[in-house]
C-alpha positions as CSV (number, residue, x, y, z in Angstrom):
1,X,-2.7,-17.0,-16.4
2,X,-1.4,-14.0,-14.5
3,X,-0.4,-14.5,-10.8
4,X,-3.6,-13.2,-9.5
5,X,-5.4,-15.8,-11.6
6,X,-2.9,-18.6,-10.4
7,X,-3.4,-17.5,-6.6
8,X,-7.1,-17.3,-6.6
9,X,-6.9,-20.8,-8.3
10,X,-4.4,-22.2,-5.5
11,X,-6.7,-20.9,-2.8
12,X,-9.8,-22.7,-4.4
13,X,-8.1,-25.9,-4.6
14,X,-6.0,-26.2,-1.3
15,X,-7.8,-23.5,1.5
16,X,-10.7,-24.5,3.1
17,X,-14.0,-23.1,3.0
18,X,-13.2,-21.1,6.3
19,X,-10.3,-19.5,5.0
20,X,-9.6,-16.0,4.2
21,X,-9.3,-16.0,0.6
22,X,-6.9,-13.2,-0.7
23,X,-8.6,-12.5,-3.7
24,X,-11.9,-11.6,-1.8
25,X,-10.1,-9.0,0.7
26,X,-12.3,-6.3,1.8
27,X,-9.3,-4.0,0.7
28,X,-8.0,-1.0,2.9
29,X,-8.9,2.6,4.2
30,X,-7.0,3.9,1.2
31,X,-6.6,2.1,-2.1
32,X,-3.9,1.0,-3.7
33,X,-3.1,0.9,-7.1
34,X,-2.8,-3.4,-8.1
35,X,-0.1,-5.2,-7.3
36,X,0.6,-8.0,-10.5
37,X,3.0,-9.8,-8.5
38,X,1.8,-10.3,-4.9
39,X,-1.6,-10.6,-3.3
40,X,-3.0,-8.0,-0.5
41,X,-1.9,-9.7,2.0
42,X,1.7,-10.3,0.8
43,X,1.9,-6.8,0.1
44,X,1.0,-6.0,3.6
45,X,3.8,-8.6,4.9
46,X,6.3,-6.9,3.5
47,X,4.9,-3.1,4.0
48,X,5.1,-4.2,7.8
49,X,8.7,-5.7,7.4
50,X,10.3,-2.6,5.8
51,X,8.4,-0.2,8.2
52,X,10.1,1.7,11.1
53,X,7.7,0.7,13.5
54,X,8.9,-2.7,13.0
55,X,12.4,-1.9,12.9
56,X,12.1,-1.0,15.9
57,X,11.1,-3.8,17.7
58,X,14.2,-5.6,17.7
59,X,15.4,-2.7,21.1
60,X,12.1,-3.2,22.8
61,X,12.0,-5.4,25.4
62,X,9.9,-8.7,25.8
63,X,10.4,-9.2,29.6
64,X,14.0,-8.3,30.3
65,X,15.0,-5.0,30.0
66,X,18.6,-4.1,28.3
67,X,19.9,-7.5,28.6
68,X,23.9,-8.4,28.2
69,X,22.8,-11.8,27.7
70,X,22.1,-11.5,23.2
71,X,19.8,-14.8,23.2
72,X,17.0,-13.5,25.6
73,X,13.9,-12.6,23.4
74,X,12.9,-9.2,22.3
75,X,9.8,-8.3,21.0
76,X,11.4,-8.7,17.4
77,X,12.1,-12.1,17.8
78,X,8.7,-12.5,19.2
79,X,6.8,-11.3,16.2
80,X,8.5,-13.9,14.2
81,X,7.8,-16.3,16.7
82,X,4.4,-15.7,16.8
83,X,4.4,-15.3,13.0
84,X,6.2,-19.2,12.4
85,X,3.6,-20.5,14.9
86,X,0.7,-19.4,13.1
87,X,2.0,-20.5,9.6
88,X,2.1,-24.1,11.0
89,X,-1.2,-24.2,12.7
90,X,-2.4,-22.3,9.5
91,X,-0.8,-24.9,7.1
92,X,-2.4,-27.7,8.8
93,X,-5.9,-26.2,8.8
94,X,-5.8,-25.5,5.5
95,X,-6.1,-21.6,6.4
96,X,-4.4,-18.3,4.6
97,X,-1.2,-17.9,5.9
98,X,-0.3,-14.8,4.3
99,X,-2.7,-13.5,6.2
100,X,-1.9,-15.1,9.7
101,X,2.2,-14.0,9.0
102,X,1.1,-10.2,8.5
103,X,-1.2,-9.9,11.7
104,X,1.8,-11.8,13.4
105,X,4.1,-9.4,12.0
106,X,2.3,-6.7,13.1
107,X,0.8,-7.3,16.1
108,X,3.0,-5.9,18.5
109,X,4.0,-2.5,16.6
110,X,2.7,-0.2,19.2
111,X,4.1,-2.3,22.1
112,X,5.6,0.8,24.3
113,X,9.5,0.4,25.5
114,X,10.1,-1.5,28.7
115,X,7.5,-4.4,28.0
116,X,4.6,-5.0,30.3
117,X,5.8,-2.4,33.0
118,X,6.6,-0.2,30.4
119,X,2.9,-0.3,29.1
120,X,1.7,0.0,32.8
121,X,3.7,3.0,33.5
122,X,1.8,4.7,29.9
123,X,-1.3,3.5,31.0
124,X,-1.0,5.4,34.2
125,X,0.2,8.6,32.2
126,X,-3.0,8.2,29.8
127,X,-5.5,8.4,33.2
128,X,-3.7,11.5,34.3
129,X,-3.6,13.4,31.4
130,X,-7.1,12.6,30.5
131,X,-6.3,10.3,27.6
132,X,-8.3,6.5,26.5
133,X,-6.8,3.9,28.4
134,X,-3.6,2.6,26.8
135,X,-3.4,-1.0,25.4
136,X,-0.6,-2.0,23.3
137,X,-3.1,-3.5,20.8
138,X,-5.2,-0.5,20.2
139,X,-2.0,1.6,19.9
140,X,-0.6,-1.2,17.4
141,X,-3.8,-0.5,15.2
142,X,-3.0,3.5,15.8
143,X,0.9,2.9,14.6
144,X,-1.1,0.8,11.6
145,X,-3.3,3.9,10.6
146,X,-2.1,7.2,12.0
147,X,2.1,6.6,11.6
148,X,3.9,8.0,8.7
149,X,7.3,7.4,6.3
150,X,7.9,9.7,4.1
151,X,3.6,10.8,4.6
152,X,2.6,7.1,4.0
153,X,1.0,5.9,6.8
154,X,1.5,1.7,6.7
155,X,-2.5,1.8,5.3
156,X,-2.9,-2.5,6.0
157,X,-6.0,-4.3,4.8
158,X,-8.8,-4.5,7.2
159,X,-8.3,-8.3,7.7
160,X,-4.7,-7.6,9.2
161,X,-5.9,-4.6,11.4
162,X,-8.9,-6.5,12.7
163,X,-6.5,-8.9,13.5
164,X,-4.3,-6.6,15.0
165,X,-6.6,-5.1,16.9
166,X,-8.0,-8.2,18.4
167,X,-5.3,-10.1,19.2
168,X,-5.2,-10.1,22.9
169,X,-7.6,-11.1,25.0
170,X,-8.3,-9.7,28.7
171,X,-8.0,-13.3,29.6
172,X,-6.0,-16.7,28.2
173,X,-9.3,-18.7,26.7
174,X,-9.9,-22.6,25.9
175,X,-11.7,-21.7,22.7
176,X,-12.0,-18.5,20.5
177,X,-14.8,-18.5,18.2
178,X,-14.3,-16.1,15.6
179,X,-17.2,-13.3,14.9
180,X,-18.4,-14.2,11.6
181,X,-21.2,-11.1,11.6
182,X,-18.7,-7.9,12.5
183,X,-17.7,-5.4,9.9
184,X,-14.3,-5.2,10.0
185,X,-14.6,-2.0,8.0
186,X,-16.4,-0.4,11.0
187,X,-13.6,-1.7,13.6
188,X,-11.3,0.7,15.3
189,X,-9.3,0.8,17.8
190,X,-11.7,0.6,21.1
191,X,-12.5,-3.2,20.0
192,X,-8.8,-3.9,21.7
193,X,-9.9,-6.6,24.5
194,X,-13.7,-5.9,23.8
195,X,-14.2,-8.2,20.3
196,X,-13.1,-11.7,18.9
197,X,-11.1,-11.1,15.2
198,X,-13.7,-11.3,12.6
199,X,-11.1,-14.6,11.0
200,X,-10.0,-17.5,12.1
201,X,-6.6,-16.7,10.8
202,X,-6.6,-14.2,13.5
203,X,-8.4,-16.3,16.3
204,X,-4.9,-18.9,15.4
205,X,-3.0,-15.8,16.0
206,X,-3.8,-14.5,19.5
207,X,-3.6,-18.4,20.7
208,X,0.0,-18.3,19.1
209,X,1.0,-15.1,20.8
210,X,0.4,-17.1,24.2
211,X,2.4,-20.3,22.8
212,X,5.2,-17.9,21.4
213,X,6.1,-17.1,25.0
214,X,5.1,-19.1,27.5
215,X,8.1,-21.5,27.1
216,X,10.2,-19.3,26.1
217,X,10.0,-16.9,28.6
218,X,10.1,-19.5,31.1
219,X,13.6,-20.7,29.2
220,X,14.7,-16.9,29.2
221,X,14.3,-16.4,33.1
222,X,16.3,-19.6,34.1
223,X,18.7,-18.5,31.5
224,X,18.9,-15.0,32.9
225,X,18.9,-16.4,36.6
226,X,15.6,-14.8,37.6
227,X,14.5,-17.7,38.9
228,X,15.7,-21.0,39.5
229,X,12.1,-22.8,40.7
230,X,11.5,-26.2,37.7
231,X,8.2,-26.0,36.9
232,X,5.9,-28.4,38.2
233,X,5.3,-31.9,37.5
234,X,1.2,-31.5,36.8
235,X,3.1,-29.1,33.5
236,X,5.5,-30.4,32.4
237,X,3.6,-34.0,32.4
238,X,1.3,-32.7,29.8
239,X,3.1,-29.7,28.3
240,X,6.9,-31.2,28.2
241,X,10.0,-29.7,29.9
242,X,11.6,-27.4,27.4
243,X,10.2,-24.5,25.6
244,X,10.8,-26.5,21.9
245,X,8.5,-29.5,23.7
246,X,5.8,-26.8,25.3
247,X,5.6,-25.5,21.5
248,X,5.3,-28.8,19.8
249,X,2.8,-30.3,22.4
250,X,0.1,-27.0,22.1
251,X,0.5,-26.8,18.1
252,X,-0.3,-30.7,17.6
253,X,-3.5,-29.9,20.1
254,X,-4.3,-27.0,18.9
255,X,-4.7,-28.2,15.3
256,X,-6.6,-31.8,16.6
257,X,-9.0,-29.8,18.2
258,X,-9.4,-26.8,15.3
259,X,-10.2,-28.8,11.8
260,X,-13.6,-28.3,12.1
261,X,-16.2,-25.1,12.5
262,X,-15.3,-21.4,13.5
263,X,-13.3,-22.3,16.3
264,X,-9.9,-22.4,17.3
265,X,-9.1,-24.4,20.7
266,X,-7.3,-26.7,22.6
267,X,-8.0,-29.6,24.7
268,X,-9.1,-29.3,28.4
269,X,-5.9,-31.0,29.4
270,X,-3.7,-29.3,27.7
271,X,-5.6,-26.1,28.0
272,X,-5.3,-26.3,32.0
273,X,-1.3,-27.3,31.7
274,X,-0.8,-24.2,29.7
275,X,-3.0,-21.9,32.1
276,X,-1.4,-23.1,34.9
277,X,2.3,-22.0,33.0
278,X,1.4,-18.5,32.5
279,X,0.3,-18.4,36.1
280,X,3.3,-19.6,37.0
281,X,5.1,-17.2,34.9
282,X,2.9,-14.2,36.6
283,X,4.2,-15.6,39.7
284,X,8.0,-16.0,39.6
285,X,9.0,-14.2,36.6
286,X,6.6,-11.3,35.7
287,X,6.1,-10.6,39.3
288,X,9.8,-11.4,40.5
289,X,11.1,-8.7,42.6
290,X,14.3,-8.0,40.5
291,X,12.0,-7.2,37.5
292,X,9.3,-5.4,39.4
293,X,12.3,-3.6,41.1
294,X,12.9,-2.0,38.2
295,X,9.6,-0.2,37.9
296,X,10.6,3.3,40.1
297,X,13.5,3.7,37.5
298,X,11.4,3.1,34.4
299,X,8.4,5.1,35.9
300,X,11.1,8.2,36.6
301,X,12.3,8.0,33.2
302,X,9.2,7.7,31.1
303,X,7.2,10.0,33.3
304,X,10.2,12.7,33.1
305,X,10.6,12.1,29.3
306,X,6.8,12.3,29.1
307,X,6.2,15.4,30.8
308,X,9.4,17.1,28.7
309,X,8.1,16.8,25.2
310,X,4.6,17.8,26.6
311,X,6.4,21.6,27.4
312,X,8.4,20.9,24.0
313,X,4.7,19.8,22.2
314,X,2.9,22.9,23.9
315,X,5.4,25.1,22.7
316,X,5.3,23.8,19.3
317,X,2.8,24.9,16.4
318,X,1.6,21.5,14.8
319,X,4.1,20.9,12.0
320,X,6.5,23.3,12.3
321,X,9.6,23.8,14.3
322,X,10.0,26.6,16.5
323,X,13.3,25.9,18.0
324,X,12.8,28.3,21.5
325,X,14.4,26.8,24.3
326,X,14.5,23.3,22.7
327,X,17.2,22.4,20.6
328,X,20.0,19.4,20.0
329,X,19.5,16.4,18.7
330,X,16.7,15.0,20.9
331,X,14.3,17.9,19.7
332,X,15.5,17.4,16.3
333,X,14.0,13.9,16.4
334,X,10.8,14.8,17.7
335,X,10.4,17.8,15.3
336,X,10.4,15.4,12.7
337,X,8.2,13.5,14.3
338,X,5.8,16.2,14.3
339,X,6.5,16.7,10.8
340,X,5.4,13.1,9.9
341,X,2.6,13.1,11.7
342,X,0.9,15.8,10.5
343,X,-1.2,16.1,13.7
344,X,-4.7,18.3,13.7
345,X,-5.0,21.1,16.4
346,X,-7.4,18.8,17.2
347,X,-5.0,15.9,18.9
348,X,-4.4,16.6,22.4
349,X,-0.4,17.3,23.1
350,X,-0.6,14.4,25.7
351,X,-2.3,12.4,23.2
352,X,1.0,13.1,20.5
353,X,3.4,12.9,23.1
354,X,2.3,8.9,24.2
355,X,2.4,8.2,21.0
356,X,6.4,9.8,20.6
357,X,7.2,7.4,24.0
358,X,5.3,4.6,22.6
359,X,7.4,4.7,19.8
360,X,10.8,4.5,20.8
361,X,13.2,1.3,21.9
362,X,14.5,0.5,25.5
363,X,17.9,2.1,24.2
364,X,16.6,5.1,22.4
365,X,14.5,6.0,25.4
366,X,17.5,5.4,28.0
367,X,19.7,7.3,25.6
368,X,17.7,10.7,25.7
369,X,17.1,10.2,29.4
370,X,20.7,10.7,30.0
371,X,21.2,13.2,27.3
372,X,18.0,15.5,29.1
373,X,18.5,15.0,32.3
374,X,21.7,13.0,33.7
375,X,24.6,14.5,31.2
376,X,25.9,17.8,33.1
377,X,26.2,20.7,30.7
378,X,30.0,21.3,29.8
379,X,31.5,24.9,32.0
């Protein structure tokens, strides 16, 4: 019995009838030749895991931006948070975890630098530049189909990128229901916030991106003396007091209240005690002065870098470099960019430039800033 035999057998025995089987994958935009040792989604795990985009995530911020303090979250550590929560739930339910780790994995690959003001600051660039309106979960599916290594582009199956796409929700629900009668082969990148995942592997993800964080960041802004406010009895009476209690409390309801149908959800209780955290994260930590503070300085920088490589872009033809008055390292990086990308006259420049800033870290962004525009040529 080969390995692909053995799998499809384990799945019959031990997944339930919900599941996502691996062997019945709908397969991807472009095939791939068969893998004897790993199933699709596997292969997808590790395609994300050895990517840049994903690389990359380790210097892009969570909340806190360029923090001295090493054990605050970045979005790295986040992915793998989110990625651990949803094997447990996924375990218990008898669902495909393979699957649930990749769309963990990958969920966050076109998060922008800067974290939720950096993705506000791109969204206000996209209106005046005529673009779609930015969402970090469309772009993620973008990095998924449209980014290129070495002219490979990251080519996931369309489980994981409806799963991507859908992981986010304009709102935190009390029970997801997963759409049972979309073709995911159809989905693209304007069902970010608009549709449920096609899955319930990735209905367990987008309730594990909220239970990833909203301890933790909690945890991270006592730790980084945003704010010093406990949280309020009416939580931490249901939910627990630390972020390793907050996690444990939501799993074990999440999984009670998911064995059966095509729904994941929680409890009212519960459901209410973890509502009433994230407002009270949006309160004193996502709306706290010293990190809203920060947004002139972030909007200078991205706006400045932004409007730079649009000169550099319009002065480019697609492809090729045409060195000009751009040259150094900084243009070197995006040349190559352009080289990867292999973008269409077609693309709008401010459509190739968002996805450049997109793309890079906290550091990497902070880094050319200087280099362009605070570093004063030598005499």
């Amino acid at each position: 019995m080969d390995y692909i035999d053995l799998v499809k057998a384990r799945e019959e025995k031990y997944l339930s009838r919900r599941a996502t089987k691996s062997t019945e994958s709908l397969g991807r935009m472009h095939d791939l030749p068969p893998d004897p040792n790993r199933t699709e989604f596997e292969r997808d795990t590790h395609r994300i895991l050895h990517s840049w985009p994903f690389r990359r995530l380790r210097n892009k911020a969570q909340v806190f931006y360029a923090p001295k303090n090493d054990h605050l979250c970045t979005r790295m550590e986040h992915a793998l948070h989110v990625a651990s929560i949803s094997s447990t739930i996924c375990n218990h339910l008898r669902l495909n975890v393979d699957l649930a780790e990749a769309i963990a994995l990958a969920h966050d690959l076109g998060h922008p630098p800067f974290g939720h003001i950096g993705e506000e600051i791109l969204r206000g660039l996209h209106k005046r530049n005529h673009l779609p309106l930015f969402k970090h979960e469309a772009q993620s599916l973008r990095v998924i189909d449209r980014f290129r290594t070495k002219r490979e582009t990251l080519n996931l199956t369309y489980e994981v990128r409806d799963g991507v796409v859908c992981h986010c929700g304009e709102r935190f629900v009390q029970t997801l229901k997963r759409n049972r009668q979309k073709d995911m082969t159809t989905v693209q990148m304007d069902a970010a916030r608009r549709q449920r995942p096609a899955t319930l592997e990735g209905c367990v993800v987008r309730f594990a991106d909220v239970i990833s964080y909203v301890g933790r960041d909690y945890e991270d802004a006592v730790q980084a003396k945003i704010v010093d406010k406990k949280l309020p009895s009416s939580i931490t009476r249901v939910l627990g007091n630390t972020n390793s209690q907050i996690i444990g409390t939501i799993i074990r309801d999440v999984i009670q209240n998911s064995r059966r149908g095509d729904t994941i959800k929680l409890s009212s209780e519960v459901y209410s005690a973890t509502d009433a955290l994230l407002q009270f994260n949006i309160d004193y930590i996502y709306n706290n002065k010293r990190i809203r503070g920060q947004y002139n300085r972030i909007e200078q920088m991205l706006s400045d870098l932004f409007y730079y490589f649009l000169e550099v872009t319009q002065a480019t033809e697609r492809g090729k470099r045409k060195k000009g008055n751009y040259r150094g390292d900084t243009a070197d990086v995006f040349y190559e960019f352009l080289e990867d990308m292999q973008y269409t006259p077609e693309e709008p420049d401010a459509r190739i430039v968002s996805d450049f800033i997109a793309g890079m870290t906290d550091t990497f962004a902070t880094r050319i800033y200087q280099d362009l525009f605070l570093v004063s040529p030598p005499a």
